[in-house]
C-alpha beads as a LAMMPS data file, in Angstrom:
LAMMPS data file: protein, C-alpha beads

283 atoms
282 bonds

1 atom types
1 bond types

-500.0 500.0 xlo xhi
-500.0 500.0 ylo yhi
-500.0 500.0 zlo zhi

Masses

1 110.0

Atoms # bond

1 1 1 13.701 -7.008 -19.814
2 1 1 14.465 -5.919 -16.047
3 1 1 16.822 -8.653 -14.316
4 1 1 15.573 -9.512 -10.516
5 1 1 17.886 -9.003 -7.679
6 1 1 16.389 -10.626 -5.182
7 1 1 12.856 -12.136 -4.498
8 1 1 11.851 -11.490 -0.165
9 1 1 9.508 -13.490 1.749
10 1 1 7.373 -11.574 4.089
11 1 1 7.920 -12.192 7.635
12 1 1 5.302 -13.251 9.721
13 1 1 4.990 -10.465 12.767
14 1 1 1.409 -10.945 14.076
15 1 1 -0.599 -8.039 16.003
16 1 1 -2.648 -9.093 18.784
17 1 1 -5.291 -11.791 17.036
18 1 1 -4.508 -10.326 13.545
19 1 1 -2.596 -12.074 11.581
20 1 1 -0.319 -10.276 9.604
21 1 1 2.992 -10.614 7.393
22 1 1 5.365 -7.769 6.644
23 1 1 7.093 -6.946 3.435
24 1 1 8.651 -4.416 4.121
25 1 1 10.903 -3.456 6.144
26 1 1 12.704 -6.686 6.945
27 1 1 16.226 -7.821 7.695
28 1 1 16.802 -8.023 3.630
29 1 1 15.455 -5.249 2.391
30 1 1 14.821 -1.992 4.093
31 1 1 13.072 -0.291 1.715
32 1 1 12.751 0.508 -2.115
33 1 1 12.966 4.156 -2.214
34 1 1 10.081 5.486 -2.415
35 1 1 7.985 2.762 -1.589
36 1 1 8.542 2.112 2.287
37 1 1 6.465 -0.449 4.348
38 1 1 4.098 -2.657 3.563
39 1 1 1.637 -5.169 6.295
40 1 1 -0.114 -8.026 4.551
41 1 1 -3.044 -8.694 7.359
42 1 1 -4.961 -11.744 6.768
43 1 1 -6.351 -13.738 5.224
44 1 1 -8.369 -14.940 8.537
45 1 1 -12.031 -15.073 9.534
46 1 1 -13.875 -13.038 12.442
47 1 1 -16.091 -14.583 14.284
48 1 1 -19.253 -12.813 15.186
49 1 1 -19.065 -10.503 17.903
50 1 1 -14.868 -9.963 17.694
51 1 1 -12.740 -6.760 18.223
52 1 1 -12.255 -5.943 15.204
53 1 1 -8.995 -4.063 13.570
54 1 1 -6.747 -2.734 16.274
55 1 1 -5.722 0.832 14.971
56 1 1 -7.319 3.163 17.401
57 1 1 -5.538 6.527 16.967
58 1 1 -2.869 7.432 16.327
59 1 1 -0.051 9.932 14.550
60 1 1 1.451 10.202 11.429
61 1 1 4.001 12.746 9.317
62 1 1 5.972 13.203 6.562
63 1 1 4.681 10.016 4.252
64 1 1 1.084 8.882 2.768
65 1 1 -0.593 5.518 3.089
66 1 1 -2.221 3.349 0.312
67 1 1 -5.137 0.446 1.748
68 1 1 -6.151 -2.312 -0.174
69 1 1 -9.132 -3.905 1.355
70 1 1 -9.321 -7.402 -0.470
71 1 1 -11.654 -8.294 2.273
72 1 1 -13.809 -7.160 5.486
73 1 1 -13.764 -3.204 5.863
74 1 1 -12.208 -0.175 7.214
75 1 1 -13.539 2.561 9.085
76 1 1 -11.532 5.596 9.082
77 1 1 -11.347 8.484 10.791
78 1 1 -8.831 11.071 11.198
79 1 1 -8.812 14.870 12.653
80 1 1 -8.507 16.593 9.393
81 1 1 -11.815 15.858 8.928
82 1 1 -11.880 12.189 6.513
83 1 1 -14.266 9.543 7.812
84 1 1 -15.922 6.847 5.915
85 1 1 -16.546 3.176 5.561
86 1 1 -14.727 1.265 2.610
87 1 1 -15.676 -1.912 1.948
88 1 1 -13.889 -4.841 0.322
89 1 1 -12.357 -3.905 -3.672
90 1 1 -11.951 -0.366 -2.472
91 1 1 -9.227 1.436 -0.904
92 1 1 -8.297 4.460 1.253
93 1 1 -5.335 6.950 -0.069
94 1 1 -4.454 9.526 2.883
95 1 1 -1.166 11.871 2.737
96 1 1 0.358 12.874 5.856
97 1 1 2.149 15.589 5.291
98 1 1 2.302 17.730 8.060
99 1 1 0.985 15.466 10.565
100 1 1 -2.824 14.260 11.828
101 1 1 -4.394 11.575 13.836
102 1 1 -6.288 8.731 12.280
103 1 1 -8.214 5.676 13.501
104 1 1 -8.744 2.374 11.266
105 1 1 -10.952 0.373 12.776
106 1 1 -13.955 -2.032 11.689
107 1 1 -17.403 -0.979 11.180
108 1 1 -19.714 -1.289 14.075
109 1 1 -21.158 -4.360 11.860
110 1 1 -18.175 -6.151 10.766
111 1 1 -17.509 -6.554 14.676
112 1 1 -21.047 -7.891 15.320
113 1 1 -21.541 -10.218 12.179
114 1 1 -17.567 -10.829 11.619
115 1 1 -16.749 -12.763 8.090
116 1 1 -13.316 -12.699 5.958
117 1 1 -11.207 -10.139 6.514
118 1 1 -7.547 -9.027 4.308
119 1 1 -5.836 -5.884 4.348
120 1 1 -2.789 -4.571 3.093
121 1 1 -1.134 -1.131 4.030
122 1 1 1.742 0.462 2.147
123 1 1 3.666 3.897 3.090
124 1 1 5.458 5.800 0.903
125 1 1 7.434 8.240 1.044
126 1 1 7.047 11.865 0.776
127 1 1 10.251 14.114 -0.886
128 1 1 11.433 17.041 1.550
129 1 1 9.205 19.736 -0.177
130 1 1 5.709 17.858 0.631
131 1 1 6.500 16.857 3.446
132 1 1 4.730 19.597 5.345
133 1 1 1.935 20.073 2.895
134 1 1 -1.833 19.735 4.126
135 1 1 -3.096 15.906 5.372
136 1 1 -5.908 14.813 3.034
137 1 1 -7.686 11.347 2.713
138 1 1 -9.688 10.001 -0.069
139 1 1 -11.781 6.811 0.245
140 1 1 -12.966 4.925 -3.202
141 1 1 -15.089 1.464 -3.162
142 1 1 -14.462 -0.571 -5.358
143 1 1 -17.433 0.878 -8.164
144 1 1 -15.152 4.111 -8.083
145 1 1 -12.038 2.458 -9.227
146 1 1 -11.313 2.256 -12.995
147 1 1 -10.265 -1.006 -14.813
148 1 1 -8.152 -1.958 -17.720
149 1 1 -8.389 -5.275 -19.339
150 1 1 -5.562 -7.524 -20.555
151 1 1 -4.997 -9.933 -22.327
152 1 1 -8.779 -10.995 -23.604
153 1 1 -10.140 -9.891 -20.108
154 1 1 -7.859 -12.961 -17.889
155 1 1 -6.453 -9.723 -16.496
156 1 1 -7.738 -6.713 -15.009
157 1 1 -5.848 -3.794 -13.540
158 1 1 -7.294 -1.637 -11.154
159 1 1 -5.728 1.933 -12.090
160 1 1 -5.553 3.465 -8.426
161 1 1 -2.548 6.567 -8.997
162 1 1 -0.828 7.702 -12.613
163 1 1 -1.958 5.562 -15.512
164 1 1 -1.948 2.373 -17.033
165 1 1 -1.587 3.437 -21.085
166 1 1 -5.012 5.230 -21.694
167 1 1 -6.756 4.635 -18.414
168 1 1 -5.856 7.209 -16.078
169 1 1 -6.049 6.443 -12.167
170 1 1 -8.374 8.678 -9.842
171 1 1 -5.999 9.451 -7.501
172 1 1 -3.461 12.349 -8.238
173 1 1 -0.255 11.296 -7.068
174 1 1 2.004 14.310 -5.404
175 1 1 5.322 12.096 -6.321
176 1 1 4.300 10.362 -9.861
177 1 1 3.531 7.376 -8.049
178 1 1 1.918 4.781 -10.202
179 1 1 -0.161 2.107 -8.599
180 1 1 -2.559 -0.766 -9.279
181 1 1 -3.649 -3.721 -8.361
182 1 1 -3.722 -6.709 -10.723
183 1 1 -5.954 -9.979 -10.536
184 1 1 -4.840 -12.831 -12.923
185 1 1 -6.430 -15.336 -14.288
186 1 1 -4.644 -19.145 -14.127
187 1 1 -2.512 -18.508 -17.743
188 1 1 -3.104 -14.668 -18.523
189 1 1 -0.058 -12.498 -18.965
190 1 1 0.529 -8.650 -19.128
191 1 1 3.314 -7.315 -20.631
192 1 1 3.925 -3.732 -19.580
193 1 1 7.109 -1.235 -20.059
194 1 1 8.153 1.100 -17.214
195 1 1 11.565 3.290 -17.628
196 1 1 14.610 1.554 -15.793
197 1 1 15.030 4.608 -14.143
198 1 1 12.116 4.088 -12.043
199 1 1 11.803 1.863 -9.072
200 1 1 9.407 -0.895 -9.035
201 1 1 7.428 -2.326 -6.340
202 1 1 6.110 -5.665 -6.840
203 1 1 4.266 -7.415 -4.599
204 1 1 2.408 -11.562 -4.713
205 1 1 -1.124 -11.176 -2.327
206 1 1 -2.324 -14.468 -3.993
207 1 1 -1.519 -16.849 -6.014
208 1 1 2.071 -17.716 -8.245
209 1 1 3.473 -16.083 -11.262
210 1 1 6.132 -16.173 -13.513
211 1 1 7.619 -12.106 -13.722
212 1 1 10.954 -12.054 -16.215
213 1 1 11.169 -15.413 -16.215
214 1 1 11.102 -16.148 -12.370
215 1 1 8.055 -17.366 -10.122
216 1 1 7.273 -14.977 -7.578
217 1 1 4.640 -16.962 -4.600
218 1 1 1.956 -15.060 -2.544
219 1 1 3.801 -13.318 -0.147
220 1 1 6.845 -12.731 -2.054
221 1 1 8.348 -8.877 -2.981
222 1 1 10.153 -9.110 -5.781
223 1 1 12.956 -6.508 -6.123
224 1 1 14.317 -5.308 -9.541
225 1 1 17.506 -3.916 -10.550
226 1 1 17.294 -0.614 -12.956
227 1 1 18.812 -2.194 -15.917
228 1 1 15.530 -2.617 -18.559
229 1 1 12.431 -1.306 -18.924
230 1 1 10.013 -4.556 -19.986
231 1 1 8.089 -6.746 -17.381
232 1 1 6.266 -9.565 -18.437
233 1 1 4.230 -11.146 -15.939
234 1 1 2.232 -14.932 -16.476
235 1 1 -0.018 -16.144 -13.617
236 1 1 0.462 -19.743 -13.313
237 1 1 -2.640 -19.786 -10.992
238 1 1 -5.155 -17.407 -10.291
239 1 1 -3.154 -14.049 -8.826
240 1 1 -3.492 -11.128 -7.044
241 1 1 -0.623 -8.976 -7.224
242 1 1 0.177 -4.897 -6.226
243 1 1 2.267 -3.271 -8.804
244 1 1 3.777 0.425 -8.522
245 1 1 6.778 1.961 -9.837
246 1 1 7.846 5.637 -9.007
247 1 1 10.953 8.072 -9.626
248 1 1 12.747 7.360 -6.378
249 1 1 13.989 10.112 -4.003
250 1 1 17.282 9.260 -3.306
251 1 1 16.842 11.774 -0.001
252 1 1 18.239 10.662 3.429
253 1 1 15.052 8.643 5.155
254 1 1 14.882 9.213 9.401
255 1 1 11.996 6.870 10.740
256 1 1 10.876 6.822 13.960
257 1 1 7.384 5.363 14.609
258 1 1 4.648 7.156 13.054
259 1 1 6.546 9.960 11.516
260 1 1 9.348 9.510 8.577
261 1 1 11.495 13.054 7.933
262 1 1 14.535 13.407 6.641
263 1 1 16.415 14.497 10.032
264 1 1 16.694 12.971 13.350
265 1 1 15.739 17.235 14.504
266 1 1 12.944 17.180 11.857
267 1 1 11.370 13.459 13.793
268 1 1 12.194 15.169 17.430
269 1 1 10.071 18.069 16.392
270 1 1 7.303 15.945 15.000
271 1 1 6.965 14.289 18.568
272 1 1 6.752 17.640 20.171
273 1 1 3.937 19.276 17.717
274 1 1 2.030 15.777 18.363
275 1 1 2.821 16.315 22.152
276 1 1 1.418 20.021 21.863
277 1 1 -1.791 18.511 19.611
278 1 1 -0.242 20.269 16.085
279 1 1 -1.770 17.219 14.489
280 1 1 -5.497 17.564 15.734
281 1 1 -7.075 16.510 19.167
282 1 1 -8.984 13.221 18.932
283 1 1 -12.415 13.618 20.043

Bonds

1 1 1 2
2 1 2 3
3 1 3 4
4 1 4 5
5 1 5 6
6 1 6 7
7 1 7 8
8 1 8 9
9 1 9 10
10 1 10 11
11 1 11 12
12 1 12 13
13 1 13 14
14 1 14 15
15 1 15 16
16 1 16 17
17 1 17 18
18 1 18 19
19 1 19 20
20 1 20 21
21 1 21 22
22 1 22 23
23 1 23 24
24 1 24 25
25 1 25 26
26 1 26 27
27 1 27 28
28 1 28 29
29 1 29 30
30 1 30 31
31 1 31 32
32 1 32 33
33 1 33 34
34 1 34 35
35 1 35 36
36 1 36 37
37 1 37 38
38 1 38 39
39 1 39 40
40 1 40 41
41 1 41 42
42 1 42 43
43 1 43 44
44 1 44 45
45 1 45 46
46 1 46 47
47 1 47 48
48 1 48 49
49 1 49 50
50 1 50 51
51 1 51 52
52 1 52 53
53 1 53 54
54 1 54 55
55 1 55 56
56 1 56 57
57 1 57 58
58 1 58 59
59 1 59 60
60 1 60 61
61 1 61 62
62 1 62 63
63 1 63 64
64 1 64 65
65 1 65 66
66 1 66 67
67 1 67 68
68 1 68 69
69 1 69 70
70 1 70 71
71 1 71 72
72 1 72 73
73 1 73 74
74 1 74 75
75 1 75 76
76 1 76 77
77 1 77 78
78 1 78 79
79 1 79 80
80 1 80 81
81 1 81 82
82 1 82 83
83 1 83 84
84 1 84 85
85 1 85 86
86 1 86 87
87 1 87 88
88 1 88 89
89 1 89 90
90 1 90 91
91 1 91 92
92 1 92 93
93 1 93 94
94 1 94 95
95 1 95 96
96 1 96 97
97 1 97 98
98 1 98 99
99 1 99 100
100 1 100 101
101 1 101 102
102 1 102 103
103 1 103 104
104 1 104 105
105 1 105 106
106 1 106 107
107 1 107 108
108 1 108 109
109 1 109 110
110 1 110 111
111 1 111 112
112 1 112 113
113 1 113 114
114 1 114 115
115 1 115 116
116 1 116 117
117 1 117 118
118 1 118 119
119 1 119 120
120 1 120 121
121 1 121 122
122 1 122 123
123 1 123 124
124 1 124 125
125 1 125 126
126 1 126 127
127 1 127 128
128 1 128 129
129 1 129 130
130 1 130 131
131 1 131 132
132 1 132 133
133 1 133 134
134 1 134 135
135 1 135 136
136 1 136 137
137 1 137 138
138 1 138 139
139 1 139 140
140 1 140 141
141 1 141 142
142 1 142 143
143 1 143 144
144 1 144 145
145 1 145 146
146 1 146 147
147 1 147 148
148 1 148 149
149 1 149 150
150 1 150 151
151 1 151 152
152 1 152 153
153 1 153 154
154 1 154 155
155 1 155 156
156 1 156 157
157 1 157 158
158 1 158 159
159 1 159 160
160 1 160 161
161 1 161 162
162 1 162 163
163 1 163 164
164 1 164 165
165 1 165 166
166 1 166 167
167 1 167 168
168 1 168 169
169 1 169 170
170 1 170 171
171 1 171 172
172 1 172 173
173 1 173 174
174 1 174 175
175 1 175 176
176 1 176 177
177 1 177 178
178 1 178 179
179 1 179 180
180 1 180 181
181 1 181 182
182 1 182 183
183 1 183 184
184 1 184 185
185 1 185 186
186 1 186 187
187 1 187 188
188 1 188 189
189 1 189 190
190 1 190 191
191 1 191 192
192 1 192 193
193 1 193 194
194 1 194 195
195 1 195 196
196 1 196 197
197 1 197 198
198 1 198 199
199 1 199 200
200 1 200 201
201 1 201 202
202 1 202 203
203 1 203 204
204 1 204 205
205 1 205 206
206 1 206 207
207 1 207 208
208 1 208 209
209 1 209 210
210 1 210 211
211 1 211 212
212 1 212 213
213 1 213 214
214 1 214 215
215 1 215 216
216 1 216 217
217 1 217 218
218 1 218 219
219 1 219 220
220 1 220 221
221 1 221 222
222 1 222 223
223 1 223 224
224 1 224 225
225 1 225 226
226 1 226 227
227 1 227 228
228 1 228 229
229 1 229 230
230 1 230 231
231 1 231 232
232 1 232 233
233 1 233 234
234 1 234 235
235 1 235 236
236 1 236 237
237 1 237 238
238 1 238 239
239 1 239 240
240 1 240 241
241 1 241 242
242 1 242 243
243 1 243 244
244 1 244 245
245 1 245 246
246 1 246 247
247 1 247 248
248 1 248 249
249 1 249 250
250 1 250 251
251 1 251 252
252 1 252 253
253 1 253 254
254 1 254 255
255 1 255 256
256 1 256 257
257 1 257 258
258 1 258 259
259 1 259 260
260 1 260 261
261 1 261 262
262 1 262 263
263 1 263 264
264 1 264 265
265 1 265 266
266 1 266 267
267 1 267 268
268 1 268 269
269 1 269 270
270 1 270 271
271 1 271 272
272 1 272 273
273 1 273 274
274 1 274 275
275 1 275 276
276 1 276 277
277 1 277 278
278 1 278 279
279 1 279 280
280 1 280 281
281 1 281 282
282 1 282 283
């Protein structure tokens, strides 16, 4: 069984009149290579006729992003051509790469009618060689996203990227990145087996559980140390929790806003192709 290192609280860091917490990166923990950044936003109510989501365009490079929307929606749109509306259970998987601009905003109706609203966005990483490779976005609701049963049905996993044993997740991951999103029942358990070699990412949205033998709280990241390969994880109330795990990298990471390269020359040249409109012109 994995031993935990550490368990982090998310910090709260709000964003105009969203409320948000952030897992990563904080003081404690940086990141957990390849897993990068994470914003919990919500859980708050809109009132009808609000603003919505604040993430008019913008640039990205060198990294993909994984959305959960638990509740609301998202309305993306992005110059290499991805633009949809995913509604709550679904979620929005867009690589990078080279570099694009995308908007997430909230439908046209969410911002009239308002209603519940949480999001979570996590970045990770992309290894030197795919770092330049073609953007691409793929949207799934929540119909489109395969489940695996535990434990008599008290637990489902929603198999987003690699596989969880024979169900295999729609999106094909350029890293090996396994990820899925788990919803307990009050007393189910999973027990699951990933190779010590891999990292782990491990994040509470809702709820409490007991992983190896510790209670992890909503809001909590839990990081492991690479010395076993068993997790066992027991909701003591009804959970929501993200699980991935992934070979890390161990490449230098060089952050700068919207862009994450490996070289401070690599980020300087990724604010001059966005300068020169490389990434796409918003229209």
């Amino acid at each position: 069984m994995r031993n935990i290192k550490k368990i982090h609280k998310a910090i709260y860091a709000p964003m105009d009149d969203l409320v948000t917490y952030r897992a990563l990166p904080t003081r404690e923990v940086e990141y957990i290579d390849p897993f990068l950044f994470l914003n919990h936003h919500g859980p708050q109510t809109y009132k009808p006729g609000n603003r919505g989501l604040p993430f008019g365009p913008h640039p990205h490079r060198g990294f993909e992003t994984l959305t959960f929307i638990l509740d609301g929606d998202i309305m993306h749109q992005d110059t290499g051509g991805g633009e949809d509306v995913i509604e709550a259970g679904g979620i929005q998987w867009m690589t990078a790469g080279s570099g694009l601009l995308h908007a997430e905003v909230s439908s046209d109706k969410f911002k009239q009618e308002g209603g519940p609203l949480e999001i979570l966005q996590l970045w990770f990483n992309l290894p030197a060689k795919y770092k330049m490779v073609k953007p691409n976005y793929v949207g799934l609701q929540k119909d489109a996203i395969p489940v695996a049963e535990e434990d008599g049905g008290k637990v489902k996993v929603n198999v987003i990227s690699g596989n969880w044993k024979d169900t295999e997740g729609p999106i094909p991951s350029l890293s090996d990145i396994h990820m899925a999103s788990i919803e307990m029942q009050a007393g189910g358990s999973l027990t699951t087996s990933i190779n010590q070699e891999r990292n782990i990412f491990f994040y509470v949205v809702r709820g409490a559980v007991k992983v190896n033998g510790q209670t992890a709280e909503k809001l909590n990241l839990v990081e492991f140390a690479n010395d076993g390969d068993e997790l066992k994880v027991e909701a003591q109330e009804d959970s929501y929790i993200l699980l991935g795990h992934a070979q890390p990298f161990n490449e230098p990471v060089v952050s700068h806003g919207p862009f994450v390269m490996n070289t401070e020359e690599e980020i300087h040249q990724a604010f001059r192709d966005y300068q020169l409109g490389k990434m796409g012109v918003w229209k």
